[in-house]
Each structure stands twice: as structure tokens, then as C-alpha cells.
ROTI-977363 format. One record per residue (C-alpha): x, y, z. Coordinates in steps of 0.2 Angstrom, whole numbers, padded with zeros to 4 digits, always signed. Example, Ala and Ser with C-alpha at 12.3 -4.5 7.8 and 13.67 -1.06 7.14 Angstrom:
! ROTI-977363
+0062-0022+0039+0068-0005+0036
! end
This chain:
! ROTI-977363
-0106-0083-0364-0094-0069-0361-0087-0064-0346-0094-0049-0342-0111-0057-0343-0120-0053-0324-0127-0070-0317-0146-0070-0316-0147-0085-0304-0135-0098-0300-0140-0112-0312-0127-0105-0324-0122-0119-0339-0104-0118-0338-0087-0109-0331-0088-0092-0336-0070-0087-0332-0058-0085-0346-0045-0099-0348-0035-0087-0358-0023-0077-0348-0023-0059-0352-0008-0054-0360+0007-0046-0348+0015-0031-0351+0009-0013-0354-0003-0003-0340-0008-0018-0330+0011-0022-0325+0014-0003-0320-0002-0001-0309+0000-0019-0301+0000-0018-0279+0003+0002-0283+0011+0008-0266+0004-0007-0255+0017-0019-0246+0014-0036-0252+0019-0049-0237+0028-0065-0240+0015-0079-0241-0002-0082-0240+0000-0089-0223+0006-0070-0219-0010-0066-0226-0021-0074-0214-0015-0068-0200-0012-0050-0208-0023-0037-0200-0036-0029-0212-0044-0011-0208-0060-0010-0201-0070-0007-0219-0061-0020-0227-0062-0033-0212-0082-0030-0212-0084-0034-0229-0073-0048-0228-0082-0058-0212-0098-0053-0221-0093-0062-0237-0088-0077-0226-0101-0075-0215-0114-0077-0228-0105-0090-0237-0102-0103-0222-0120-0100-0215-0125-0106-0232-0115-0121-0231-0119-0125-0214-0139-0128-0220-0132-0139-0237-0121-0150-0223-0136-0150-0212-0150-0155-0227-0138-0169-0231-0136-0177-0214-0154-0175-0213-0158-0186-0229-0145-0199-0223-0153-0201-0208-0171-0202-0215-0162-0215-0229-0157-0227-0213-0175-0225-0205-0182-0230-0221-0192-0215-0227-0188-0216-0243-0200-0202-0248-0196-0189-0238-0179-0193-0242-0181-0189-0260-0188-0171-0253-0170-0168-0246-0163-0172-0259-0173-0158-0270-0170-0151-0257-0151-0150-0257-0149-0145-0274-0159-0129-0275-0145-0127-0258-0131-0131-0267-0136-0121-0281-0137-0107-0270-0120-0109-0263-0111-0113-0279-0119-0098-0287-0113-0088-0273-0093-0093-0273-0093-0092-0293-0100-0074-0289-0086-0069-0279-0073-0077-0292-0078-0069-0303-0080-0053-0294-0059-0055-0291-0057-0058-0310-0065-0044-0315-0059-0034-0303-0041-0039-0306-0043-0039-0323-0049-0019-0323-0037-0013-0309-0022-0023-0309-0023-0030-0291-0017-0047-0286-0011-0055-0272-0002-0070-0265-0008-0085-0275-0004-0102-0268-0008-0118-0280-0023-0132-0279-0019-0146-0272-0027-0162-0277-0026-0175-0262-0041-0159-0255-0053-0164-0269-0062-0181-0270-0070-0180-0288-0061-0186-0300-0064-0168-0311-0059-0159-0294-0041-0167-0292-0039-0168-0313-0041-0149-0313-0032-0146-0295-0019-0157-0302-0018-0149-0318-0016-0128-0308-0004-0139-0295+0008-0142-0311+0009-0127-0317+0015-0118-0302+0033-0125-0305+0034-0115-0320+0040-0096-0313+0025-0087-0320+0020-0067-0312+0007-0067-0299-0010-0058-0310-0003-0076-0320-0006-0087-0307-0020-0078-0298-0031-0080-0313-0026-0099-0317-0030-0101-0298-0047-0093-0299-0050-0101-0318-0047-0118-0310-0059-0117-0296-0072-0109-0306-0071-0124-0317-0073-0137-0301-0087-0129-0296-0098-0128-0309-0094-0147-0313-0099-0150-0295-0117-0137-0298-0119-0147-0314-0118-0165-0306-0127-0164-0289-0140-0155-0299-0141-0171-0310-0139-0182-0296-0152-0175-0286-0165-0177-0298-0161-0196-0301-0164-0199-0282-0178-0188-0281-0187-0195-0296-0184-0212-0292-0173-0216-0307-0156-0218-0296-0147-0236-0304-0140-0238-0286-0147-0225-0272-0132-0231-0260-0119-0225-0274-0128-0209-0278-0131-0204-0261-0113-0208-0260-0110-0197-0276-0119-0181-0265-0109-0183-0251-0092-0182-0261-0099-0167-0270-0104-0160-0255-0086-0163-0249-0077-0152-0264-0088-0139-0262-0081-0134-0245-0065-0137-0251-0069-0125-0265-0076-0115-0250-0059-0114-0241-0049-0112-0257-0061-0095-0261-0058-0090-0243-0042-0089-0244-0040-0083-0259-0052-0067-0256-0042-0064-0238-0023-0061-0249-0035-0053-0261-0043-0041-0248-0022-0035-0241-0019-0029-0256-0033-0020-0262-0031-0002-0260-0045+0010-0250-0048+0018-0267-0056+0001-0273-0065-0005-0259-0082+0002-0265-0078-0003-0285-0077-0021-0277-0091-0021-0265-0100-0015-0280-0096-0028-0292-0099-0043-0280-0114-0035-0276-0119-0034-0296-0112-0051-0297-0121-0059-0282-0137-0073-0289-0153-0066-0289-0166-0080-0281-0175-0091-0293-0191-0082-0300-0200-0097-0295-0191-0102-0278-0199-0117-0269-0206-0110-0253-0203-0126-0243-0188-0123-0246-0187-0107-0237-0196-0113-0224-0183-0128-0221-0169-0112-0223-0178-0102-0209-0180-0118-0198-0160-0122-0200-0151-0107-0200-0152-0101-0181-0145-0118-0177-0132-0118-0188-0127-0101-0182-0128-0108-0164-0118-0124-0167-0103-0117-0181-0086-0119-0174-0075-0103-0169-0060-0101-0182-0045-0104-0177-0034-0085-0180-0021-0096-0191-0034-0105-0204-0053-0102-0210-0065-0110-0199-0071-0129-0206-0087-0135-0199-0085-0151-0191-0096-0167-0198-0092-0184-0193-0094-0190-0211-0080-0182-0218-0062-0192-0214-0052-0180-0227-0043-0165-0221-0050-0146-0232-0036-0134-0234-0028-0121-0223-0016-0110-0226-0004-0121-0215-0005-0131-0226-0002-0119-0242+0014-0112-0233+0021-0129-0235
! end
């Protein structure tokens, strides 16, 4: 599938961003950050201020993206409550249930990785890129490939180098984690699950990297976003737009129902972000730490 492909929905087969760097040198190099003051470090990014357009489409962006998440957190409590009650049943709803959800928020973060590369790749804007860092990934495939982008930061490569490893890299984690949970999901809810505690388990760990996947994207779009000139802005609302999934043609209406009914009280119970680091919503059953730019200034 090339790369320029547009996502029709979010149950996409596989990464779609290029492992293979563009080659340096030539236009890209002369055009790169063209005028703009690049800061420090991605912790100066954070706190950097944005205009007003760009700020508006940036809290959008997250906006949309945690709202999302908040109903997958919320659907997955839900089924692990109704497992300890023993309704087994309706537990195998949820867990339909959370696959059409995290379909819809993996399909949404690939969208605006995407949108960066392609972006990048066409105008020759890239920001601060900070490396993966493993120990915030519980999957074995999340902390091989986090691993893998961590290593390679030691070697002195430019930053449209590491910018596209680092979008490469979580493009790769989360479609492995779309893949999976989809797979997963279907084993519990049809009732084929070898050990329903250790793939109940599974979800939860999946559900775990996805946020971090979350933050990283996050973080990533706010450098992104202080180095994109005026001139671009509408190019990139554009392509994120194009490149955002459409629904399923088929979309379970119970499943917009339970959406509807979740929504206002995830708006009305998500935490206020901290001004130094993306907001992380706050769920008993996660003991690891997700990333914050703190943590990448280190």
C-alpha cells in the first residue's frame, strides 16, 4: 500500500509509513524551519506559546483524540466490572464493544502520523524529535520497536531523520496494537478465549500502549505545530482532514448509543493538564507512568 493511499476507515492491515528515510540533501535541506526559531528541546516546546489559529487546531486535535480515549478507558472498566459480577454475556458485548473504540482511536492517531509525514515529507518542516523510550510501553512489540528508535538516537543523525524514524516507529506500534486487540476482542466475545483472565489481561495492556502511543503523538504534534510556518497551516488542517477515518459503512448503532451515553461523562470527569506535560487520565488500574516531556528533557 503506498503511502499516499487515503485511509478509508481505520481497520487498515498494516503500517503505512515508509521505513525508508528520504534521502538528505538537495531542496528539502534548503527549505527546512525557513525563517522560524527553532527552541532548544521538546520540553521548550511544551511550554512554547502557539498563535491563536495554530493553538485552536492543536487543542482540537487533542481534544478529539482524548475524548476518544476517555470512552475506550471507560468501556474497559466497564467489562471488568461486569467480568467480577459474573455477566459474562454482557461482558462479551464490551468487549465488541472496545474494539470497534479502539479501532476508532488507532485509526485516528495513524491519521495524524501520517498527516506529519506527508506533510514533512512535501514541505521540509520538522521539529524537535525526542526518542521512544521502552520502559513506557508494556507489549513486548511496543518496547522491541521503542527500543529499537531509542538506539538509534545515539547515532548524530539531522532532525527530518529522526522525525520520520520517530513517527515510523509509532506508526508500527499502533497498528500492531489495532491488529491484536481487534483479534483479542473477538476470541472473548465469541467465546473461543483459551484463558479469558489472561486475555482480558492482554486488553488491558494494549489499552495501556495506546495511550502511550497517545502521549508520544501529542507531543510530537505540539514541536511539530512551533515550527510550522502560517503559510502551512491550512495545507496541514487539510491533509489531516483528508487523512482523518471515515466511519464504518456498517457502524454498529449500539455502539453509538453507548458513545452518546459515555461522552458527557468523560468530558465531565477528564483531568485538567498540567501547563508542563499532556494531560494523562487517571485510572486506578494502570501502576506504570505514560511520557511527558519531563521526562523527554532528561
Amino acid at each position: 500500500m503506498g503511502f499516499s493511499e487515503r485511509q478509508e476507515n481505520a481497520c487498515l492491515k498494516g503500517p503505512v509509513i515508509s521505513s525508508q528515510i528520504p534521502q538528505e540533501g538537495g531542496l528539502e535541506d534548503v527549505i527546512v524551519n525557513r525563517g522560524l526559531r527553532r527552541t532548544a528541546s521538546v520540553q521548550e516546546d511544551w511550554l512554547a506559546w502557539l498563535p491563536e489559529e495554530k493553538d485552536r487546531l492543536f487543542d482540537g486535535t487533542v481534544n478529539e483524540l482524548d475524548r476518544s480515549y476517555g470512552i475506550l478507558s471507560v468501556t474497559l472498566d466497564d467489562a471488568f466490572n461486569l467480568c467480577q459480577q459474573g455477566k459474562l454475556a454482557p461482558a462479551r458485548e464490551q468487549a465488541r464493544m472496545f474494539a470497534d473504540l479502539f479501532d476508532r482511536l488507532a485509526g485516528r492517531l495513524r491519521g495524524v502520523l501520517r498527516s506529519l509525514y506527508e506533510h514533512s515529507h512535501e514541505f521540509g518542516t520538522f521539529p524537535n524529535t525526542a526518542p521512544l523510550r521502552p520502559g513506557f510501553f508494556r507489549s513486548e512489540r511496543g518496547q522491541q520497536v521503542a527500543r529499537a528508535n531509542n538506539l538509534l538516537a545515539v547515532v548524530r543523525f539531522r532532525a527530518r531523520t529522526r522525525f520520520f524514524r520517530k513517527l515510523g516507529a509509532l506508526e508500527e506500534i499502533v497498528a500492531g496494537l489495532q491488529r491484536e486487540a481487534r483479534e483479542t476482542a473477538r476470541e472473548i466475545a465469541e467465546g473461543v478465549a483459551v484463558s479469558w483472565r489472561k486475555q482480558w489481561t492482554r486488553l488491558e495492556v494494549l489499552d495501556y500502549d495506546l495511550n502511550t502511543s497517545l502521549r508520544e503523538t501529542t507531543i510530537v504534534l505540539k514541536s511539530f505545530f512551533c515550527v510550522l510556518p502560517t503559510e502551512e497551516l491550512s495545507a496541514f488542517r487539510q491533509r489531516m482532514v483528508s487523512l482523518s477515518p471515515k466511519p464504518f459503512a456498517g457502524q454498529n448503532r449500539r455502539s453509538a448509543q453507548v458513545i452518546a451515553k459515555i461522552e458527557p461523562a468523560c468530558r465531565k470527569a477528564a483531568p485538567h493538564a498540567a501547563p508542563e506535560r499532556p494531560a494523562l487520565p487517571q485510572n486506578p488500574r494502570r501502576g506504570r507512568e505514560h511520557p511527558t516531556v519531563l521526562d523527554h528533557n532528561k
